[in-house]
Structure formats: structure tokens, C-alpha cells
VMD Tcl script that draws the C-alpha trace (Angstrom):
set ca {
  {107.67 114.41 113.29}
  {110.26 112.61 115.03}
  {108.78 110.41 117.85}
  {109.36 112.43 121.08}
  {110.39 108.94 123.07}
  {113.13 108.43 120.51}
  {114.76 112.19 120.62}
  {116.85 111.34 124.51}
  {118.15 108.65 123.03}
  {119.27 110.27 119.71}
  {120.87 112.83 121.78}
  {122.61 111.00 124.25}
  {123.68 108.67 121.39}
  {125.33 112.20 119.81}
  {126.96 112.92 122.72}
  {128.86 109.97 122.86}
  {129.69 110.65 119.54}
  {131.27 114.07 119.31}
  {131.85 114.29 123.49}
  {129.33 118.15 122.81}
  {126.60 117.94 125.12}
  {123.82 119.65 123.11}
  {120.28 119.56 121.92}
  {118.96 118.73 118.48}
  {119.24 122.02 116.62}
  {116.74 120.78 113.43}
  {115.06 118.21 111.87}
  {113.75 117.58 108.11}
  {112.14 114.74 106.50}
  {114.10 114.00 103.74}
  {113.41 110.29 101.12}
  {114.04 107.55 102.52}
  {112.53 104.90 100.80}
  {109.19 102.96 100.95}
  {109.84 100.98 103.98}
  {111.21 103.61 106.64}
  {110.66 107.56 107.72}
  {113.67 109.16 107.13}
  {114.96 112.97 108.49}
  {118.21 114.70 108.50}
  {119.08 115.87 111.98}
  {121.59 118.63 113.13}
  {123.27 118.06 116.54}
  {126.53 120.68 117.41}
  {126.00 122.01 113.92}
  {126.83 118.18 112.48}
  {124.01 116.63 110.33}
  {122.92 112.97 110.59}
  {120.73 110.69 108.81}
  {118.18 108.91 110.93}
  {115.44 106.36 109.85}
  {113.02 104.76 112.12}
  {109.93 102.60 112.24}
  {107.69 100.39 114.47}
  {109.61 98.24 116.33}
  {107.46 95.16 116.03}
  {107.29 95.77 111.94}
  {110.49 94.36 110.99}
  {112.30 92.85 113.88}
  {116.02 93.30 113.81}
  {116.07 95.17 110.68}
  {118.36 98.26 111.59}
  {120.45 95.68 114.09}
  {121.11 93.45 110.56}
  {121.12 96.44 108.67}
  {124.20 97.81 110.95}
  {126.09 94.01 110.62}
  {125.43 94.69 106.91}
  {127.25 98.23 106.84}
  {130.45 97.30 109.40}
  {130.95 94.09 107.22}
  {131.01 95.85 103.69}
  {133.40 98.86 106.05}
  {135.68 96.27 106.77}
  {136.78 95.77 103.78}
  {137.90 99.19 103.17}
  {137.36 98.95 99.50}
  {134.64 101.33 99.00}
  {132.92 103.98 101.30}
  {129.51 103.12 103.45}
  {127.85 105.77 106.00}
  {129.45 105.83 109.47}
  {127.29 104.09 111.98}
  {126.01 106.12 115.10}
  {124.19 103.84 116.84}
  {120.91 102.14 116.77}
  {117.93 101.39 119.33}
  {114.30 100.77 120.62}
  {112.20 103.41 122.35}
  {108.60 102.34 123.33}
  {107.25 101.04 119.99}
  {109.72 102.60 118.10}
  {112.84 101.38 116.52}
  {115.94 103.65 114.91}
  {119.24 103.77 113.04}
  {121.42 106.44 113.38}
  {123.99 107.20 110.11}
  {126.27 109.58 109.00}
  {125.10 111.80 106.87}
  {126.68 111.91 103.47}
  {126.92 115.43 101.22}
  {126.01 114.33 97.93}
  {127.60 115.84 94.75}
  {127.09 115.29 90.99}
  {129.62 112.54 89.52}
  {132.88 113.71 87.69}
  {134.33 112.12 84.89}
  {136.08 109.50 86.98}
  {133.04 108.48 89.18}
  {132.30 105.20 87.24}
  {135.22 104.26 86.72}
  {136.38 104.60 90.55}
  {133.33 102.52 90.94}
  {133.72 99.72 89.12}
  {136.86 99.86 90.39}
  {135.62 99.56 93.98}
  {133.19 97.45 93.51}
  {135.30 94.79 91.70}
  {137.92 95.02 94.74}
  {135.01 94.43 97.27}
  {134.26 91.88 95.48}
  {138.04 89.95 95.71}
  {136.95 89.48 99.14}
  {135.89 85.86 99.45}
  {134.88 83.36 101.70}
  {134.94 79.62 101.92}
  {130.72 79.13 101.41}
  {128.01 80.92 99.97}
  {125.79 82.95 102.54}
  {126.03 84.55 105.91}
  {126.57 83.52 109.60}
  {122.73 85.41 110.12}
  {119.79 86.07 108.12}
  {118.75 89.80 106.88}
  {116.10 91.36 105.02}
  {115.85 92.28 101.01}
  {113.69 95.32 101.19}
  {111.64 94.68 103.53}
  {111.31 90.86 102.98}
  {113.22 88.27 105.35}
  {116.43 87.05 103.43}
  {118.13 83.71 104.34}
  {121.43 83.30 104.43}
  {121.81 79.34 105.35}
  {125.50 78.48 104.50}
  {125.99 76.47 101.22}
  {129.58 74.61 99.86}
  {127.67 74.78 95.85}
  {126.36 78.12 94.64}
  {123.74 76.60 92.47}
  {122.68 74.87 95.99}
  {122.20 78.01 97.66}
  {120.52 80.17 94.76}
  {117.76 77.28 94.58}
  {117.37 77.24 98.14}
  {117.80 80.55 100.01}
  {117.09 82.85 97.21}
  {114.60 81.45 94.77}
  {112.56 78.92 96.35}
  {111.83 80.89 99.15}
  {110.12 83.50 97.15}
  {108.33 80.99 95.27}
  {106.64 79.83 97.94}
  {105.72 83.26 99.12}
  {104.48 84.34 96.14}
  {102.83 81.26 95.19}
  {100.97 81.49 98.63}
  {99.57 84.47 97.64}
  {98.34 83.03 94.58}
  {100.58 84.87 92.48}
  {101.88 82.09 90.20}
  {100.72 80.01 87.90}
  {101.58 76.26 87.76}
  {103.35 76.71 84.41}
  {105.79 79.11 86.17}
  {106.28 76.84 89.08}
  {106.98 74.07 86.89}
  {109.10 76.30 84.63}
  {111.50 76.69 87.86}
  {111.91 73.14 88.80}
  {112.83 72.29 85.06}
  {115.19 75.18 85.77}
  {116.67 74.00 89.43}
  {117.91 71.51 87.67}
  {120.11 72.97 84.65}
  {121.30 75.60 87.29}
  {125.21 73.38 87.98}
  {125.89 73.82 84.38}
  {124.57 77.34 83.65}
  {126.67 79.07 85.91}
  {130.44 79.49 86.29}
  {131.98 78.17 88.82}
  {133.37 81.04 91.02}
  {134.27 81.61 94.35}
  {132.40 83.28 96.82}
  {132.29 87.19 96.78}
  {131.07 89.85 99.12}
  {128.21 91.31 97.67}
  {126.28 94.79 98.03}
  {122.87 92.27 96.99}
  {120.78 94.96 96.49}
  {122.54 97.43 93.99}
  {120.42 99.26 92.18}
  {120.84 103.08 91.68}
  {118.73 103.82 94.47}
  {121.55 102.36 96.97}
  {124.51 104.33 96.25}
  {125.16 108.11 96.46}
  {127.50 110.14 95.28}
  {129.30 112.37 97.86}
  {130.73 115.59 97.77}
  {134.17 114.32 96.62}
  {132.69 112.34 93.69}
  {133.03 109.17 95.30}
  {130.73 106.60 94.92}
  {129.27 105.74 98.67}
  {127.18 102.55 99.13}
  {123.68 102.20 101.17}
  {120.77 100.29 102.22}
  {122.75 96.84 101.84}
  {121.39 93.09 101.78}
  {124.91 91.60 102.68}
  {125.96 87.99 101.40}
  {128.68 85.84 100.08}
  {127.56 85.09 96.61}
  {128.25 84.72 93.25}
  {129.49 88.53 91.95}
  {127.39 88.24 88.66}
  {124.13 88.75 91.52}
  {125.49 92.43 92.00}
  {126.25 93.19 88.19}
  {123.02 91.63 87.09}
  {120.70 93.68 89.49}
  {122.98 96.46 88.65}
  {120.79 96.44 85.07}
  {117.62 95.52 86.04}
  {116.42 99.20 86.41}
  {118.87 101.18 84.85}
  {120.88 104.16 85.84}
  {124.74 102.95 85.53}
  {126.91 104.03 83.65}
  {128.47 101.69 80.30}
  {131.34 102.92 81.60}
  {130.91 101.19 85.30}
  {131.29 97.96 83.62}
  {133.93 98.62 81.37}
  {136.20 99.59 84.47}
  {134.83 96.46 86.42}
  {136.01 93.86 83.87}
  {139.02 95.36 83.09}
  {139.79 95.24 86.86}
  {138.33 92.17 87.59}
  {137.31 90.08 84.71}
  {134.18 88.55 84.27}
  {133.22 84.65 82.75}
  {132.55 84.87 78.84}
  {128.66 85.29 78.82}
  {127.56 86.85 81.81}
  {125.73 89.27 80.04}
  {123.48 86.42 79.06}
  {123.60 85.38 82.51}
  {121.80 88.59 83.45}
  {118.29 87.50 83.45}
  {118.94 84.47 85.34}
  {120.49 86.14 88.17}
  {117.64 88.44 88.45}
  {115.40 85.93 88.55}
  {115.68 86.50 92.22}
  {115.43 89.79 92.66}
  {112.42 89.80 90.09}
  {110.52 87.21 92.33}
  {111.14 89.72 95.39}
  {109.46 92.79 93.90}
  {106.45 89.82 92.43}
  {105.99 89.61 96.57}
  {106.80 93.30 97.15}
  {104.88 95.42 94.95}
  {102.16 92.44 92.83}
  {101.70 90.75 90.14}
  {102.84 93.55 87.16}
  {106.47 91.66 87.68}
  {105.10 88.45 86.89}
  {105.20 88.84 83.07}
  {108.86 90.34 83.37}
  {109.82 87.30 85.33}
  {108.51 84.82 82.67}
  {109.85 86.76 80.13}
  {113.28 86.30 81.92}
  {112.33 82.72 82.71}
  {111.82 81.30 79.10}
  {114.91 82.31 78.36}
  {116.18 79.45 80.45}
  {113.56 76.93 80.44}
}
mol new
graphics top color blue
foreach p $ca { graphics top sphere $p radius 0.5 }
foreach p [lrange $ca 0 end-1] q [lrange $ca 1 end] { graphics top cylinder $p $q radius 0.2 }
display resetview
């Protein structure tokens, strides 16, 4: 159930919104995830997706969340969920979206979205990283600006969840070691790009498919990075389409050997679900590791 402090401000939120003054008509709990509750609301016969959680949990998650959305919107390349609004109540915190009709893809769907994706990815910046920090799931992400790529993959992305994980006893001293031979091959193993405004955290559970077969993105850990980040996570779990990639590079080409670059980009996103979820990604992140080192 919806917290009661929560529902005024949902509705007077709503009101603003569509200028109906109204009550909510219905609510359902619908997936959301692991980290939030999650319900589809009707207000004025509209339906909206709201998540919510305790306030003190994750502090500033929707806030970063909603910089995250309006920055990828910006671009106009590629469609994200309308923002209502966000906001504490008593213990509670919320995010107020759009809510997005899904459909089944058509025969264009991955190509339109490699498409889009390799457009939002033309737009660049002059570092690597954000002007604010943000979460990865439901882990604290830094975004400290960097002038080198390789400089800001050691330092904001991996090491940080090496010393998280080794904290919690997690790694070995092997592994550890393994990564600081690795920091420093990392100039030379990766092409030198410039930065590109990432999704960086697209797997198939972040995008939908709306009623117009259009590919709509979600749930977004927003950075300027190196665009092989997006594609590599992109296969760590499955569920694209060959086709996806095929309309990417032919859009936007990618460096000869990125494929092989695929492990070592997800060495990241390996060592966040090591502190997520335990240790059963440990031997999938040394397998991915040796490869390297």
C-alpha cells in the first residue's frame, strides 16, 4: 500500500500536471526492481509510474535519478519517461514518472535502437564523469571529473568497488594484485575516444519497449564515459538483439577489437553486483580478469 503521508503530495503534484483537480482513482503494485516499491497510479483517467522508499535509505537517489533522466532527455536522441515530480513525506521518499504502454518489438525495434543509442552517444563532453555523483543500483557512484579515461576507470569505477568489496572480505589478495598489474596496462588497452553520454547501466532490464515499438530508456546511472561501457554491459546478461549491434556500428563505428574489450569493461559492473548480491560473481570476475592480467 501506498504510504498515506505520500498520497497529498502525489495528488497535488498531478494537479499541477494536467491543471484536473481530482483524486487518485487506483493503485497497483506493479515490478519495480529490487531496490524500490513500485505501483501504477491512475489520476483523471491518466496512469503514472511511482516508486518510493525510505527516505534515509538512499539519500538523493530519486533527486540524482531525475538529473539522470532530464540529461539523457536533452539530448533528444532517444525516448526516457516524462518526469512528474519528486519528494519527501515523513520518512518517505518518491519519484513520480510517466507511465510508458509497453508493446512487443517490430522488426525495426533494434535497429531504431542501435540507431539511438549510437546518436546519444555523439554527444560528448570535454572530461570523463559528471558535475555530481549518483548511484549504480543501489551503490554510491562517483563521478570525479577526469582529462584520461584510463584515469577515471581506475579511480571512480574500479577501485572504489575494490575497496568495498575487499572490506567485506570478498577478495582474495591474488585478485587485488591481479588489478594493480592491470591499472597499469589500462593507457594502452583501450582506444582513445572521446567522451560519450552513457545510459551506464544498460542491461535489458532498463529499457522498455512502448506501444509504438520504440525503444524507451530507464533506471539510468548517467556519465560521460567511454561508449564501449554501454555496449559491453549491454552483453553481460543477455537479451539484445545481434541485430542492435549491427545497426550501432554501422551508424557509429566502433575501434577494431572491442568485442575483446568486452570483459574488461565489465570488469566494473561485475565488481558492483560482487558488492550487490555476494561472492557467486567473484569467479565470473576472475574469469574476466585473467584475460587481462
Amino acid at each position: 500500500m501506498i504510504p498515506i503521508e505520500i498520497v497529498s503530495q502525489l495528488e497535488n503534484l498531478l494537479q499541477k500536471h494536467t491543471g484536473i483537480e481530482a483524486l487518485i482513482e487506483r493503485t497497483q503494485a506493479v515490478g519495480g526492481g529490487s531496490i524500490n516499491a513500485a505501483y501504477q497510479i491512475r489520476y483523471a483517467g491518466q496512469d503514472y509510474f511511482l516508486k518510493y522508499n525510505q527516505a534515509k535509505r538512499y539519500p538523493k537517489m530519486f533527486e540524482l535519478e531525475t538529473k539522470g533522466l532530464k540529461i539523457l532527455s536533452r539530448s533528444k536522441k532517444i525516448r526516457l519517461p516524462e518526469v512528474i515530480g519528486t519528494g519527501d513525506a515523513g520518512q518517505t521518499t518518491f519519484l513520480l514518472l510517466e507511465h510508458i504502454e509497453t508493446g512487443y518489438p517490430d522488426n525495426n525495434f533494434w535497429e531504431t535502437f542501435g540507431e539511438e543509442l549510437a546518436d546519444l552517444h555523439r554527444e560528448t563532453h570535454e572530461t570523463f564523469g559528471l558535475d555530481h555523483d549518483n548511484y549504480i543500483g543501489s551503490l554510491h557512484q562517483s563521478n570525479t571529473i577526469a582529462t584520461s579515461w584510463s584515469d577515471f576507470f581506475i579511480t571512480q569505477r574500479l577501485k572504489p568497488q575494490l575497496k568495498m568489496a575487499a572490506g567485506k572480505g570478498m577478495l582474495n589478495t591474488t585478485i587485488l594484485k591481479a588489478f594493480e598489474k592491470l591499472f597499469a596496462e589500462l593507457p594502452v588497452l583501450f582506444p582513445d575516444e572521446v567522451p560519450a553520454l552513457l545510459h551506464g547501466d544498460l542491461w535489458s532490464g532498463n529499457f522498455l519497449c512502448d506501444s509504438n515499438q520504440k525503444p524507451v530508456l530507464i533506471d539510468p546511472a548517467v556519465y560521460y564515459g567511454h561508449r564501449e561501457m554501454d555496449l559491453a554491459m549491454s552483453k553481460l546478461f543477455g537479451g539484445f538483439s545481434p541485430r542492435f549491434y549491427e545497426a550501432y556500428h554501422a551508424a557509429y563505428p566502433l575501434e577494431t577489437g572491442w568485442q575483446e574489450r568486452v570483459d574488461l569493461c565489465n570488469l566494473y559492473p561485475l565488481l558492483v553486483h560482487v558488492n550487490l548480491f555476494g561472492g557467486g560473481y567473484v569467479g565470473q570476475l576472475q574469469s574476466s580478469l585473467r584475460r587481462f592480467v
